[in-house]
C-alpha positions as CSV (number, residue, x, y, z in Angstrom):
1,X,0.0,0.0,0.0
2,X,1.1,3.8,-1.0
3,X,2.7,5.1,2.1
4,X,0.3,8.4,1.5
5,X,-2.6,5.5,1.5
6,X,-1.7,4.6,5.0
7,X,-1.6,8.0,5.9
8,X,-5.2,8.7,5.0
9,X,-5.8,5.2,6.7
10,X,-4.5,6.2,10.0
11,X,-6.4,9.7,9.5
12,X,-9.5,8.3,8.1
13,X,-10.5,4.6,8.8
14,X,-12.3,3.4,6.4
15,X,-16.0,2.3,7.2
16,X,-17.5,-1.0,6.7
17,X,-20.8,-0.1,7.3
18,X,-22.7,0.8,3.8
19,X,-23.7,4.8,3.4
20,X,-27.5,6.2,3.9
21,X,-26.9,9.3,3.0
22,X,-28.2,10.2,-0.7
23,X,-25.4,10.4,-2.6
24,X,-24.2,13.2,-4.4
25,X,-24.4,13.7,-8.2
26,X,-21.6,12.0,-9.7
27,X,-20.1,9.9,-7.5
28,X,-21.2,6.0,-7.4
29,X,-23.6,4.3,-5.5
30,X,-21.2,3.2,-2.3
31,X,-18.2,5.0,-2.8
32,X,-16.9,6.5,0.4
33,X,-15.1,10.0,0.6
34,X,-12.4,7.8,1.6
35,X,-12.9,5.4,-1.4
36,X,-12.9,8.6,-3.5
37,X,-9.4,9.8,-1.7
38,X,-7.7,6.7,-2.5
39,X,-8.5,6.9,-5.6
40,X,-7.2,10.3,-6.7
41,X,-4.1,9.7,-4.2
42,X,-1.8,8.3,-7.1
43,X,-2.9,11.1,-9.7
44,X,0.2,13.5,-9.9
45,X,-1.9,16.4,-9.9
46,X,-4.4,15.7,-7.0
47,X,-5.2,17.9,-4.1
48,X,-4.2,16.4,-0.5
49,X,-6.2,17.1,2.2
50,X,-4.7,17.9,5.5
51,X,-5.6,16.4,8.6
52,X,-7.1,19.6,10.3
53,X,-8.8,19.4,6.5
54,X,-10.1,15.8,7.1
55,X,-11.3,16.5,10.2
56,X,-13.7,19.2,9.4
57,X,-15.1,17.6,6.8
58,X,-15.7,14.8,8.6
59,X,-17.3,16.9,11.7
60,X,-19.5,18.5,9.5
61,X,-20.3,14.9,7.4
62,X,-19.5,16.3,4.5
63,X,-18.7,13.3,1.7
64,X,-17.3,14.4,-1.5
65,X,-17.9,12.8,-4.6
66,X,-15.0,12.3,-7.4
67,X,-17.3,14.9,-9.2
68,X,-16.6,17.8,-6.8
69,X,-12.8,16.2,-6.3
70,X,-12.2,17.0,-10.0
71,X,-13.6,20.0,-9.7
72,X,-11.6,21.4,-6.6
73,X,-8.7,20.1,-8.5
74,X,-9.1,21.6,-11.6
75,X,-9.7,25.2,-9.3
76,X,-6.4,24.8,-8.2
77,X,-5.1,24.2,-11.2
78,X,-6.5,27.1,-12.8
79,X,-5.5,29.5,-9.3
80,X,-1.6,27.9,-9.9
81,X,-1.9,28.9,-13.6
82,X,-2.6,32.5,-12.8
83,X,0.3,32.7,-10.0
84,X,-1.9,31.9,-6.8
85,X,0.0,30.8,-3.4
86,X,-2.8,30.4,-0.9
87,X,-6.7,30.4,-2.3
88,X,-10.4,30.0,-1.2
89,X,-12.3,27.9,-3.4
90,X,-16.0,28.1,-3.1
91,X,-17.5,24.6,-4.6
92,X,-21.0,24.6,-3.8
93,X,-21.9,25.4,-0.3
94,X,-18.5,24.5,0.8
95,X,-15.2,27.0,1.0
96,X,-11.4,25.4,1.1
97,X,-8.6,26.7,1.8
98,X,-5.9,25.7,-0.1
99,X,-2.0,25.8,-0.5
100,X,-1.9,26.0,-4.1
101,X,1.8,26.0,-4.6
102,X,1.5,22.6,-2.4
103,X,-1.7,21.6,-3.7
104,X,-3.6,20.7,-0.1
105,X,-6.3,21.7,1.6
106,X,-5.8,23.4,4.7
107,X,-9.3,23.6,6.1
108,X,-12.4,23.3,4.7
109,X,-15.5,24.9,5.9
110,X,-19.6,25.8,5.3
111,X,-19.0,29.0,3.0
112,X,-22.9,30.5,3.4
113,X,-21.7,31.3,6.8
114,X,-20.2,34.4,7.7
115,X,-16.1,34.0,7.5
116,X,-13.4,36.5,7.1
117,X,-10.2,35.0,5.1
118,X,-6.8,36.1,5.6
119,X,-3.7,35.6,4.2
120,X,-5.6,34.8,0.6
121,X,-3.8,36.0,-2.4
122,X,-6.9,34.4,-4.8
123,X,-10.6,33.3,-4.8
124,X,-11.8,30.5,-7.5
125,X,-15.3,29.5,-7.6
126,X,-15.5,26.0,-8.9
């Protein structure tokens, strides 16, 4: 197994028990946010998600589909290609913060509540 894969295992566990929450467009029937990390953890160009990261999202339940993954990752991709260190990316009703130049979340977080950003060089709404 990858060494990051046993990271995200140590971080993350994975679950046996089968999902009930609807799942999101996308993404396949039974695929875990953890499935979904895996996954994308071999592609060159994928985001990483910090711990502090991982833990919000799971605190909040939030379970992203490879849908939004590619689309957070191509927001990145575009917020490197115009220069961007540090950015917020808005995807739906959720905001990241991301290291761009490292390409990993730092903290994810509910964006229709009231937030003030700092250190942000870039905003990309996906």
């Amino acid at each position: 197994m990858h060494k990051d894969l046993q990271a995200i295992h140590q971080i993350w566990p994975v679950s046996p028990e089968p999902q009930t929450k609807p799942q999101a467009p996308g993404k396949e029937q039974g695929d875990s946010f953890q499935k979904v990390l895996e996954d994308t953890a071999g592609q060159e160009n994928a985001v990483r998600f910090s711990k502090h990261a991982l833990d919000r999202l799971e605190s909040r339940q939030v379970d992203l589909g490879l849908a939004e993954l590619d689309r957070l990752n191509e927001a990145v991709k575009r917020a490197g290609d115009k220069g961007a260190e540090e950015s917020v990316v808005f995807l739906d009703e959720l905001a990241f913060v991301v290291s761009v130049k490292n390409k990993m979340v730092i903290t994810a977080l509910q964006s229709g509540k009231e937030n003030v950003f700092t250190k942000i060089d870039s905003a990309v709404i996906a």
